[in-house]
C-alpha positions in Angstrom: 191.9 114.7 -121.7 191.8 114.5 -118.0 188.0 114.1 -117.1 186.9 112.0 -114.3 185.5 108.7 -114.5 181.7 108.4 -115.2 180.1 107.5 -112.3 178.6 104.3 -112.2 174.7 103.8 -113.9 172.6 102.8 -110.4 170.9 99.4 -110.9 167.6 100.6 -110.0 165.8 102.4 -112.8 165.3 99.3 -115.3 164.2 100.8 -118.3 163.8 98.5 -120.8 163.6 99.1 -124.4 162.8 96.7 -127.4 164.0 98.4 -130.7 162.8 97.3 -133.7 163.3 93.8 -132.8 163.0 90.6 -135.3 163.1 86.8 -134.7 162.2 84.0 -136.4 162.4 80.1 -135.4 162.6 78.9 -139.3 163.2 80.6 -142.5 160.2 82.3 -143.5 157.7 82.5 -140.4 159.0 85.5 -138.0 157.8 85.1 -134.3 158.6 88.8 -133.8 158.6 91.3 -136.7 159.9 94.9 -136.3 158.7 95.4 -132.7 159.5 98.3 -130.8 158.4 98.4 -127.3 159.8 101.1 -124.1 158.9 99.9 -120.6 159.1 102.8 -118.4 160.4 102.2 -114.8 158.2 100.7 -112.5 155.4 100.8 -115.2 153.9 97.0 -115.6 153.2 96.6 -119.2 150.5 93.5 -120.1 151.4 92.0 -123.1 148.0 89.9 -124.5 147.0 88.3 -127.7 146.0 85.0 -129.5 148.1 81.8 -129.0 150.7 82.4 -131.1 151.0 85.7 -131.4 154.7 85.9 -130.6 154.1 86.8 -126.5 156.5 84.0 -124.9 159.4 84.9 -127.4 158.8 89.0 -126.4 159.6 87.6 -122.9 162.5 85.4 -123.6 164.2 88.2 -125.3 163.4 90.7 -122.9 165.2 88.4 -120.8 167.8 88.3 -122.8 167.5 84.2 -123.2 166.9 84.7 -127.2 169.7 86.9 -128.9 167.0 89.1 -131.8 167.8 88.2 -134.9 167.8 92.0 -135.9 167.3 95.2 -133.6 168.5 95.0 -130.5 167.1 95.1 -126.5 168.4 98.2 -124.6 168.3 98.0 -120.5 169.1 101.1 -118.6 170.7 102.2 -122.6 173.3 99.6 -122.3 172.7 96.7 -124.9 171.6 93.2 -123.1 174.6 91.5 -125.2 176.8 93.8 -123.1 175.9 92.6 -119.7 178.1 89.8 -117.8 175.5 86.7 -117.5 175.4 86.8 -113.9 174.9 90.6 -113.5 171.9 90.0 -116.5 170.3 87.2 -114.2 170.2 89.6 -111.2 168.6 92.5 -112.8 166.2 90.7 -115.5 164.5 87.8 -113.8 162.1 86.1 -116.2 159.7 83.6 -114.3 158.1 81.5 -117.2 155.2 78.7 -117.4 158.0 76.3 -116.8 158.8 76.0 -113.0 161.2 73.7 -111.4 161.3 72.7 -108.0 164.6 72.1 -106.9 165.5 69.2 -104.6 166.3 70.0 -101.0 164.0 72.4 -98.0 161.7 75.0 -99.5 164.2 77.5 -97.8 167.1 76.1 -99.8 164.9 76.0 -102.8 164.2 79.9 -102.3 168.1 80.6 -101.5 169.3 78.8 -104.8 168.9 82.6 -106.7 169.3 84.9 -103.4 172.1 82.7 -101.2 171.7 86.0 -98.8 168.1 86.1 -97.7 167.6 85.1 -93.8 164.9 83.0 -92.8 163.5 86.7 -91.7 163.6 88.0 -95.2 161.7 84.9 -96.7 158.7 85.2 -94.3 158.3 89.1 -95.2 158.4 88.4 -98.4 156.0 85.2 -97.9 153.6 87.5 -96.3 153.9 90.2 -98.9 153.3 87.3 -101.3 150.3 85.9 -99.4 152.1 82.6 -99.6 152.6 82.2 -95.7 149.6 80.1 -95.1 150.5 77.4 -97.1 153.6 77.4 -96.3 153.2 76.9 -92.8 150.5 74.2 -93.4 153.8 72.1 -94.6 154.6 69.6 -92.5 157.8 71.3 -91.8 157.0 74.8 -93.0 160.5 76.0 -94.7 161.9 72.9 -93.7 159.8 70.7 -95.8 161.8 69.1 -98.2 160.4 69.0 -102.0 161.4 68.3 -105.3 162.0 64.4 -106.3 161.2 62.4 -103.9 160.3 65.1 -101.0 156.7 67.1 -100.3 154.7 67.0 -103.9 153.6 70.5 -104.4 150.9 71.8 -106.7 151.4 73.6 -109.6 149.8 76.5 -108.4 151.8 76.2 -105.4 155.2 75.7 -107.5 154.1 79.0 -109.4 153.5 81.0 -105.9 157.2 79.6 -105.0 158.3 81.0 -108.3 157.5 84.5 -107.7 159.1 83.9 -104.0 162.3 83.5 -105.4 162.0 86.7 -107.9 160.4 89.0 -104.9 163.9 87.8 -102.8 166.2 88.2 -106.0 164.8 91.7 -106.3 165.8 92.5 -110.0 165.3 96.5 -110.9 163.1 94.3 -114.5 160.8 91.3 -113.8 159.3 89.0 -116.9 156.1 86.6 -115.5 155.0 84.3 -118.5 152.3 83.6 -116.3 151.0 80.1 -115.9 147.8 81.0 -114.4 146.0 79.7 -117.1 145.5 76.6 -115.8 145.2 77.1 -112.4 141.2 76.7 -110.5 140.3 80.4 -109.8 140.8 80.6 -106.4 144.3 79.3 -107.0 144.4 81.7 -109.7 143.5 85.0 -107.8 145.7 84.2 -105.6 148.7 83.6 -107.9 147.5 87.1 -109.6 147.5 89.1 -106.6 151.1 87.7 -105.7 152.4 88.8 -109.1 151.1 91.9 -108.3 152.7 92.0 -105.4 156.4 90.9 -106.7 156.4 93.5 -108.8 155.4 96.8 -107.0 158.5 98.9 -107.1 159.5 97.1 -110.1 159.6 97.6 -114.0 157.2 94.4 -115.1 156.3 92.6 -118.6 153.1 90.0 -118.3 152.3 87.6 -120.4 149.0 88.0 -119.2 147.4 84.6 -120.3 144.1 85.7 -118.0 142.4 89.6 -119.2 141.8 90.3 -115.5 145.3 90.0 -114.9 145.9 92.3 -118.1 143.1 95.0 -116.9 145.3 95.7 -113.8 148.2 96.8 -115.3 149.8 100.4 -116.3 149.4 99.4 -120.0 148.3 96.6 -122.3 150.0 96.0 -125.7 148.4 93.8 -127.8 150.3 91.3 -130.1 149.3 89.6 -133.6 151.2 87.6 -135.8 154.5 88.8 -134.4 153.7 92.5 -133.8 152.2 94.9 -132.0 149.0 96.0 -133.1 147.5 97.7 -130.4 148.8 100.0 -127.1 146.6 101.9 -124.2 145.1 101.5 -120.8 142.8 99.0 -120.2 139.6 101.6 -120.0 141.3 103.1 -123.4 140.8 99.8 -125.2 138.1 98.2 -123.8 136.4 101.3 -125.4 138.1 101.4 -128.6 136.5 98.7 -130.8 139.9 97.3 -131.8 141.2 93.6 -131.1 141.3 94.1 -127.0 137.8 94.8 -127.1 137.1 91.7 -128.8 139.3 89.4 -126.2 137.7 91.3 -123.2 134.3 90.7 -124.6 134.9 86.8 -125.3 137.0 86.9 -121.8 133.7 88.0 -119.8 131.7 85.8 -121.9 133.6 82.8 -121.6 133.5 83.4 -117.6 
């Protein structure tokens, strides 16, 4: 027939949908069993549980990093394994426990994954971030050259550049396997309030390794041995007597 075109999906929404999804590292022992998870857009999903549990491989296949061994991963309806890589990398951004910091200025370290953002751009974003204080303490402020051999930065502070560079990528899905686990708590709230930050206005998954993180999101999922084995609101589980409860009341205790 002679119908139009369809017009072209905006890349805004990012609705991301995990269904029935299976993966397992060796024979045997699956990581991820049967999940099925929907992320509505904009809604920040925390995704919490023991060590283990299967949270860090949830995130690399969300970002499409780990191909599911069965079920698939839907963005926007179109399948993840249909996406060009680079058009994947610009509306998925996963920011894991991992960092790197590139050799060269802090600006060219930021401009690496968004060549187009102006020295303007970065210091909005900085100051969105709450990152602009220490980075004009640097002896050159963006100038500063890290990485080997330049300006040794901080974990903490590597982290806070991580969730620079997503903020100025501006992906419509953002995945933070957050490494503020091991940061001092002042460091910590701070990191946390900058992930909250990066993704207002965006679809988020947390690997919330801290509950106070996981309290401030839309929804919590909870994850055991590979699946999901609990879904609400903070207030909702905190309440319910099920395995949240029991991390939020070893969580305060622990404090």
């Amino acid at each position: 027939g002679g119908s139009p075109p369809a017009p072209r999906a905006p890349t805004a929404p990012g609705r991301i949908v995990l269904d029935r999804v299976s993966y397992g590292y060796a024979v045997g022992r699956r990581a991820l069993d049967t999940v099925s998870l929907t992320v509505e857009p904009g809604e920040t999903v925390a995704v919490v549980g023991a060590s283990g549990a299967g949270k860090t491989t949830l995130a690399k296949i969300l970002a499409g990093v780990l191909p599911p061994d069965s079920g698939r991963v839907l963005l926007d309806g179109a399948p993840l394994t249909a996406l060009p890589a680079d058009v994947l990398r610009r509306r998925v951004v996963l920011v894991s426990q991992e960092v790197h910091v590139f050799d060269g200025t802090v600006a060219e370290d930021l401009r690496l994954f968004a060549p187009g953002a102006t020295d303007a751009g970065i210091r909005a974003s900085a100051d969105r971030l709450g990152a602009t204080p220490w980075l004009d303490a640097l002896p050159e402020g963006l100038g500063t050259r890290v990485g080997a051999g330049g300006h040794a930065l901080p974990a903490a502070r590597a982290q806070h550049l991580a969730l620079l560079r997503l903020a100025l990528v501006d992906p419509g899905v953002a995945l933070l396997d957050e490494a503020t686990a091991e940061a001092g708590t002042s460091d910590a709230d701070l990191l946390e309030n900058a992930a909250a930050a990066a993704l207002t206005g965006r679809t988020g998954v947390v690997i919330a390794h801290r509950l106070s993180q996981a309290a401030r999101a839309d929804r919590i999922v909870v994850m055991d041995a590979g699946r999901i084995v609990e879904s609400g609101t903070h207030t909702e589980l905190a309440t319910a007597h099920g395995p949240y409860a029991r991390l939020w009341a070893a969580w305060n205790h622990a404090r």
